[in-house]
DRENDO-222251 format. One record per residue (C-alpha): residue number from 1; residue in three letters; x, z, y. Coordinates in Angstrom, 2 decimals, m for minus. Layout:
(NUM ala (X Z Y)),
...
END
This chain:
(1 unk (m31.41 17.89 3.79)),
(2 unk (m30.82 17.09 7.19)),
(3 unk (m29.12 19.94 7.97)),
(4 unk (m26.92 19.56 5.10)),
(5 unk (m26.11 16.34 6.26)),
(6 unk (m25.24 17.43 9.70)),
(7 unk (m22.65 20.41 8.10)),
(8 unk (m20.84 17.45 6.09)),
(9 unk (m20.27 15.17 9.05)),
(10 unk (m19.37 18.64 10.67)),
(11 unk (m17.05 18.84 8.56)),
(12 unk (m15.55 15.67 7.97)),
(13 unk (m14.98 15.80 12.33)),
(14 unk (m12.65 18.70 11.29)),
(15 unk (m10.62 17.14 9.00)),
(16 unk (m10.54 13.37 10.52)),
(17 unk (m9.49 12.23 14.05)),
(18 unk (m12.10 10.37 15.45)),
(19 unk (m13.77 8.04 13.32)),
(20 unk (m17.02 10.07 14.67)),
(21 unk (m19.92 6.50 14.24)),
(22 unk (m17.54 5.87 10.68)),
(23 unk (m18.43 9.32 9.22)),
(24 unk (m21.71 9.14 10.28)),
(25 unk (m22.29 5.91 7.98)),
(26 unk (m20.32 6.76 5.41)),
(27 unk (m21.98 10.61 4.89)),
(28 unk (m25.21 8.29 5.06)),
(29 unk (m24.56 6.12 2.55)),
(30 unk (m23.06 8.26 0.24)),
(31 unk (m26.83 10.76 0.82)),
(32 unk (m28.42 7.34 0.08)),
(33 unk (m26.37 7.41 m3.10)),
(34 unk (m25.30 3.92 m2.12)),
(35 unk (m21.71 2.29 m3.18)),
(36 unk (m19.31 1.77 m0.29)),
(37 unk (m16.60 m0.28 0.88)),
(38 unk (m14.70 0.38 3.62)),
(39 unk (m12.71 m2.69 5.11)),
(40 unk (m10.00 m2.60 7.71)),
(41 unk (m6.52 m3.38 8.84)),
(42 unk (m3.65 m1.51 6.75)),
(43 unk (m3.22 2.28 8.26)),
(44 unk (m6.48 2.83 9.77)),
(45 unk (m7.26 5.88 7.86)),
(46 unk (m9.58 4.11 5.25)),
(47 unk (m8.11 6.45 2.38)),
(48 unk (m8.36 9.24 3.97)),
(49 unk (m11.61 8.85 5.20)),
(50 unk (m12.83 8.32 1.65)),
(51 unk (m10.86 11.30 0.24)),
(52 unk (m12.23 13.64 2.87)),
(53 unk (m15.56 12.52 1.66)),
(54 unk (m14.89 13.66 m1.59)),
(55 unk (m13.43 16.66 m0.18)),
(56 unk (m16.52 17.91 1.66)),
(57 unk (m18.91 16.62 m1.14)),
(58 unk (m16.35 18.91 m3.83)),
(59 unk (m16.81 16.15 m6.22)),
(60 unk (m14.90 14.18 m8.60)),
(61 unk (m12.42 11.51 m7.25)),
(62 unk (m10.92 8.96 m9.39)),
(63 unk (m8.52 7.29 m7.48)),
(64 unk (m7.12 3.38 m8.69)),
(65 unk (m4.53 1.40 m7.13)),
(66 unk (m5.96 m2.05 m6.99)),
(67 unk (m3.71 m4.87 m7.85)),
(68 unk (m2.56 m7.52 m10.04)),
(69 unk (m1.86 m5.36 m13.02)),
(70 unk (m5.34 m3.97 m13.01)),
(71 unk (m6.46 m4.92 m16.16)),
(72 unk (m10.15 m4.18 m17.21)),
(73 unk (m8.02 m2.33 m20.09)),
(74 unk (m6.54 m0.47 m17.55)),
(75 unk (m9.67 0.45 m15.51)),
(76 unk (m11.96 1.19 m18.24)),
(77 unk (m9.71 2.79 m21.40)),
(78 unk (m8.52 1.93 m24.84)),
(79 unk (m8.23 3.29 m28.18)),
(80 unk (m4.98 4.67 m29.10)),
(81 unk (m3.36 1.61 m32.07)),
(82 unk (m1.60 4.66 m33.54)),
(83 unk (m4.49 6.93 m33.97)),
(84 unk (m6.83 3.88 m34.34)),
(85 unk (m4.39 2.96 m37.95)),
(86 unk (m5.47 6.37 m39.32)),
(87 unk (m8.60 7.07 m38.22)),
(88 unk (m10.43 4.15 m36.90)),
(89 unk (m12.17 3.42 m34.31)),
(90 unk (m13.62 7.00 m33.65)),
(91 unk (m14.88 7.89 m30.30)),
(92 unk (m12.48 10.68 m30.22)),
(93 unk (m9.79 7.90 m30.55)),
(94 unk (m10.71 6.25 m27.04)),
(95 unk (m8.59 7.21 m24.15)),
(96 unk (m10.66 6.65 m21.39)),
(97 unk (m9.48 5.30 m17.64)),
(98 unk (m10.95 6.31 m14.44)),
(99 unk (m13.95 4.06 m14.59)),
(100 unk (m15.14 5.78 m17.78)),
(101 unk (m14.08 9.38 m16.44)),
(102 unk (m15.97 8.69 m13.34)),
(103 unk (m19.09 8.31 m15.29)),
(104 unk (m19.20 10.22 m17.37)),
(105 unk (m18.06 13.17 m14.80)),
(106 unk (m20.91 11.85 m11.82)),
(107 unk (m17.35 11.80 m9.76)),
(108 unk (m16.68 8.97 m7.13)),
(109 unk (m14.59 5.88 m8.73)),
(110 unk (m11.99 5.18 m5.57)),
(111 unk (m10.51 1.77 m5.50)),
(112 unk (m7.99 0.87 m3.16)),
(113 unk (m7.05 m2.20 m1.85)),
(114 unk (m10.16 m4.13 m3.92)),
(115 unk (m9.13 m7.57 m2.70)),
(116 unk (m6.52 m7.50 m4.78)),
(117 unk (m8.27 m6.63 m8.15)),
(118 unk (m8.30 m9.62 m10.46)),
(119 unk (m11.70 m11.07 m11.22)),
(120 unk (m12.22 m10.23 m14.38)),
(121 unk (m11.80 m6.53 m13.77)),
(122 unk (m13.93 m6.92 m10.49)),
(123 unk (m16.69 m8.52 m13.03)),
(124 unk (m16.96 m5.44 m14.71)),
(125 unk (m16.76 m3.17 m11.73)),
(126 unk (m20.11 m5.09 m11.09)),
(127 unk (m22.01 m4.57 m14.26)),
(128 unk (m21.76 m0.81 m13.91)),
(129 unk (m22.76 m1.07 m9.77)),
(130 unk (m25.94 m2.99 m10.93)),
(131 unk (m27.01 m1.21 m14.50)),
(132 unk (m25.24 2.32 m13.95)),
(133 unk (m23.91 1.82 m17.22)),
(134 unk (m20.91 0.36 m19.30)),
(135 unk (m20.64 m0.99 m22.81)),
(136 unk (m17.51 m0.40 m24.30)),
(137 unk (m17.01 m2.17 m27.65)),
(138 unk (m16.49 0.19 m30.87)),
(139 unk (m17.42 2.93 m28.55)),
(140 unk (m20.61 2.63 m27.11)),
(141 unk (m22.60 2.88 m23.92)),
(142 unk (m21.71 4.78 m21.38)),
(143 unk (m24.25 5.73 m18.81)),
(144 unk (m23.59 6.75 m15.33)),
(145 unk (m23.74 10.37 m14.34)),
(146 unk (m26.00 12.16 m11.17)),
(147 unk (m22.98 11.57 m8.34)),
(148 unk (m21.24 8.40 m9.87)),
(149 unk (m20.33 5.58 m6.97)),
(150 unk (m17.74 2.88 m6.09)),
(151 unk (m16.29 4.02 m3.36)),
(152 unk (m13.41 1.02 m1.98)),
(153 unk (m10.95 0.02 0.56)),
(154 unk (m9.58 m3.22 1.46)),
(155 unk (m7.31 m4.85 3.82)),
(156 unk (m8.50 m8.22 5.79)),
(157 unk (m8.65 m11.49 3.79)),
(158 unk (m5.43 m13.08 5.49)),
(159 unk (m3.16 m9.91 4.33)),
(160 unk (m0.62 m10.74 1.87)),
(161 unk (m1.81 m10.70 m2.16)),
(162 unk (m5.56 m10.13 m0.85)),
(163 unk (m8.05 m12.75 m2.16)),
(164 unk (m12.01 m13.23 m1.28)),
(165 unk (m14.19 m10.70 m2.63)),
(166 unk (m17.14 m12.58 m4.01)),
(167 unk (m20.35 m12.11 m2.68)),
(168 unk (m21.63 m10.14 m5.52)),
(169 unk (m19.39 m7.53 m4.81)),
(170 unk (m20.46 m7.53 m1.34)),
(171 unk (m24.56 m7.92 m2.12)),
(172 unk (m24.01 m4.50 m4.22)),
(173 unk (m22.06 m2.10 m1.63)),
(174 unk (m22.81 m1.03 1.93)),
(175 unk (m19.82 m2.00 4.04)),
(176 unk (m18.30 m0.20 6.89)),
(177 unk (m15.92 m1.89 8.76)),
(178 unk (m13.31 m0.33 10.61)),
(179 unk (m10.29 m0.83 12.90)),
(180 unk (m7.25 0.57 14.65)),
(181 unk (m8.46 3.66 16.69)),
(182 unk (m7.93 4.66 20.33)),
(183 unk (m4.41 5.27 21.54)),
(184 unk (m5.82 9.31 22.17)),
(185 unk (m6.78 9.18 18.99)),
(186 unk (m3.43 8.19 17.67)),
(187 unk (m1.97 10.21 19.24)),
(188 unk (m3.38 13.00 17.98)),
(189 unk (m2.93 11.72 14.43)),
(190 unk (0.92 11.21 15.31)),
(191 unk (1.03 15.34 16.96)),
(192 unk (m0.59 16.40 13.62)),
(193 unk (1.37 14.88 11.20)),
(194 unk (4.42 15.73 12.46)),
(195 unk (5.45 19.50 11.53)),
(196 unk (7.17 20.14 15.13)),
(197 unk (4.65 18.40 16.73)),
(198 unk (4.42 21.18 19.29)),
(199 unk (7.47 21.01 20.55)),
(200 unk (7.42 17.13 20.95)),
(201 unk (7.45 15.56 25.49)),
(202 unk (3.70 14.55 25.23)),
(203 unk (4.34 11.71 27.43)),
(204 unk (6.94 10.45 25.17)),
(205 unk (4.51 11.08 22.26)),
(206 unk (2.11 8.85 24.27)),
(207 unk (4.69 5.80 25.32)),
(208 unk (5.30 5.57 21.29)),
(209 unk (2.12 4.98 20.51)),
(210 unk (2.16 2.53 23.16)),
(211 unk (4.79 0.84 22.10)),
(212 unk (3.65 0.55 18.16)),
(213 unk (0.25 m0.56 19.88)),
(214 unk (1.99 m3.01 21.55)),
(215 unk (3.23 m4.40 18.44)),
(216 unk (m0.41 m5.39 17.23)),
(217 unk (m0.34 m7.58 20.61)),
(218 unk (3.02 m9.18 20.90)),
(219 unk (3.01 m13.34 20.44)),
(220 unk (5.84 m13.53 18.18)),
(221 unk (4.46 m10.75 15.89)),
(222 unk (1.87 m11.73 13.04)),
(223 unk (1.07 m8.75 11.75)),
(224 unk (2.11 m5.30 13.83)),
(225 unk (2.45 m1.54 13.07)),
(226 unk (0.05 0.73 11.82)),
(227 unk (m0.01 4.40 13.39)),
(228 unk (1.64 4.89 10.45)),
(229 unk (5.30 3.50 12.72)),
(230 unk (3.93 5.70 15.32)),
(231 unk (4.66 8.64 12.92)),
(232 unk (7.53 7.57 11.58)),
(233 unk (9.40 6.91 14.82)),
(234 unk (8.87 10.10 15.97)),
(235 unk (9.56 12.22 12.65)),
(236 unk (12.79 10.27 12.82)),
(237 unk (13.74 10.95 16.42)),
(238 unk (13.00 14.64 15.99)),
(239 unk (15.41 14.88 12.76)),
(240 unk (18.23 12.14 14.46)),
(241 unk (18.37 13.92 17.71)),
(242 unk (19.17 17.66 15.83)),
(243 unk (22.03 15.52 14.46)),
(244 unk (23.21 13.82 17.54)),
(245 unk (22.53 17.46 19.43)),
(246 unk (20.02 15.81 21.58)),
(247 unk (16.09 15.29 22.28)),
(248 unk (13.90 13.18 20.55)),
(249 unk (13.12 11.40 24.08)),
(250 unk (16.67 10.59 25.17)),
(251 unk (17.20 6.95 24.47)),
(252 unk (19.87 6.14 22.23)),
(253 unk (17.83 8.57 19.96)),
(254 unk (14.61 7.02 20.60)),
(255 unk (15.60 3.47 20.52)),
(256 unk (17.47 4.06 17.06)),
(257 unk (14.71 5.70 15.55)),
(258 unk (11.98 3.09 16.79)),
(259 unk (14.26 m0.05 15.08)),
(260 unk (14.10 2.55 11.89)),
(261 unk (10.18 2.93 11.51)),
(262 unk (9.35 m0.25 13.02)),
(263 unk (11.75 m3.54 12.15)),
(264 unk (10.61 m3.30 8.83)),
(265 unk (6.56 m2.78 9.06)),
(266 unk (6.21 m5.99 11.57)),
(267 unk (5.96 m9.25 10.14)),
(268 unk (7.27 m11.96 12.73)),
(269 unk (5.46 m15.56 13.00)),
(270 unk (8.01 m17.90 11.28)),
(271 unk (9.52 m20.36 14.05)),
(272 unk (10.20 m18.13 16.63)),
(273 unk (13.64 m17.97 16.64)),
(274 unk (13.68 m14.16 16.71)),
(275 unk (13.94 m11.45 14.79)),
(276 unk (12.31 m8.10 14.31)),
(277 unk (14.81 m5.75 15.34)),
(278 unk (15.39 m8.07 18.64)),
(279 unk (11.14 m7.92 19.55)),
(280 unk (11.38 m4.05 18.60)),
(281 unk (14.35 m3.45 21.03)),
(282 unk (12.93 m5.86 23.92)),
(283 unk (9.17 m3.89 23.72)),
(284 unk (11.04 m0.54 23.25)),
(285 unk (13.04 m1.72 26.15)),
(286 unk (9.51 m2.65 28.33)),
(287 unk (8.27 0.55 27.57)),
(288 unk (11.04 3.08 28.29)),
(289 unk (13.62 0.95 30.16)),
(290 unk (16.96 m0.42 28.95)),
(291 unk (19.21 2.59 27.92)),
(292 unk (22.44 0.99 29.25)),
(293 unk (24.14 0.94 25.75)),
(294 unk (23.80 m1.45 22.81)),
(295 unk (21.83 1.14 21.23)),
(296 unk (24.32 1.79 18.02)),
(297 unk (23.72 5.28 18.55)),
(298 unk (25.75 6.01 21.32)),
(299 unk (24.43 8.18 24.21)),
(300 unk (25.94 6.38 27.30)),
(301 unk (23.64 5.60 29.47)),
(302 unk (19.59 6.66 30.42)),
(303 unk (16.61 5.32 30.43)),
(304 unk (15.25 3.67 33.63)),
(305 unk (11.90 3.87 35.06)),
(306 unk (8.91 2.78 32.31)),
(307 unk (8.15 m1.01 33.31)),
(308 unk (4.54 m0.09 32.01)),
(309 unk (4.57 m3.69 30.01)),
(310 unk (3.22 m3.50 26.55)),
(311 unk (4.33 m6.75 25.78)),
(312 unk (7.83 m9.03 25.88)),
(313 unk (8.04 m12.68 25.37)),
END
């Protein structure tokens, strides 16, 4: 078994950046044929973490968007009215959701963002964690299958729409906590997920990460970028500057592209008397040096020397 073990989180190093003391709980866990929840900041590679899990195990995965609408209709199944009016309440009637497919099936139930499930569908996520089973009225029970867990993500408490998960939730799943990762790491998330990402200026690559680190740091910012701005910015530099017939490092280029993937992901603290497109242009400005233009996408002017600040009050 051990072995075995080792080959998975082996594998799971292949397919995820970093993350090496994360895999290493989470493969086991899952071998302890424990439920999980995984609990970070938005962007830190929580779902795919958990999918590559699934990948490696070559299991089931039945993936639900957690949320307001997530009736425990929704998450368990229904009987078709239509059907129901000529043949009754058959089992062959019941369409089944992905709680009643992943137990039947052994697959793992994937929930995202769980602190945002209602209660009342979080009440009966926690009957099947602690009996393995599920009674569905005019069907039946429904008894867990060899492989079946709750595997979930979830943002921090304080994130917008995201409410306390009670502590039976928690006193039923193993939790592994994680956070934004190193800015190597990112940066090696932001090279592979970019098709051209070979022919991107590594140190450019390097100063935007920086700079959507920086973000996560700034005083007027509540909430900053994910990688996810990271990869964005530079996707969007590499197609802008084959339209202005430039680089993806010369400034007008880069400056327009970072105000594209970033003015929108950063929530500013109300009562600063700023807003997000000035902070992104004043950090963008710390980090590569003011491009002598007002940054409309005109290409007078270069870039002077980095100031090295990560931050801009």
């Amino acid at each position: 078994m051990s072995d075995d073990l080792r080959a998975l989180v082996d594998g799971l190093r292949r397919d995820v950046v970093g993350r090496v003391r994360e895999i290493e709980l989470l493969v086991a866990a899952v071998a302890a044929d424990r439920h999980i929840l995984v609990e970070g900041p938005p962007g830190t590679g929580k779902s795919t973490l958990l999918r590559a899990v699934a990948d490696q195990l070559g299991v089931g995965f039945e993936f639900v968007e957690g949320n307001a609408e997530l009736t425990p209709a929704r998450l368990v199944g229904h009987f078709d009215p239509a059907r129901v009016l000529e043949d009754g309440y058959d089992p062959d009637v019941f369409v089944a959701g992905p709680l009643v497919r992943a137990l039947e099936q052994g697959s793992l139930l994937y929930v995202e963002e769980l602190n945002r499930v209602p209660e009342e569908t979080l009440n009966v996520l926690i009957t099947v964690m602690s009996e393995r089973e599920l009674h569905v009225p005019r069907f039946g029970r429904i008894a867990a299958a060899d492989g079946f867990r709750l595997v979930a993500a979830m943002n921090p408490f304080d994130a917008v729409g995201t409410a306390r998960i009670s502590g039976a939730v928690y006193d039923r799943v193993c939790r592994v906590a994680v956070d934004y990762q190193s800015a190597d790491d990112e940066g090696d998330i932001v090279v592979r997920r970019v098709a051209d990402g070979a022919d991107l200026e590594p140190v450019w690559v390097e100063r935007v990460v920086e700079l959507v680190r920086a973000t996560r740091q700034h005083p007027d910012i509540r909430i900053g970028s994910s990688v996810r701005g990271a990869i964005d910015m530079v996707s969007v530099a590499s197609t802008l500057a084959a339209v202005r017939g430039a680089r993806p490092a010369d400034p007008s280029v880069s400056l327009d592209a970072a105000l594209v993937a970033l003015s929108g992901r950063i929530r500013v603290r109300e009562g600063c008397g700023r807003t997000a497109d000035d902070i992104v242009r004043k950090l963008w400005e710390a980090m590569f040096g003011r491009t002598g233009g007002d940054g409309d996408g005109g290409d007078e002017g270069k870039a002077g020397a980095p100031t090295g600040a990560t931050t801009s009050r």
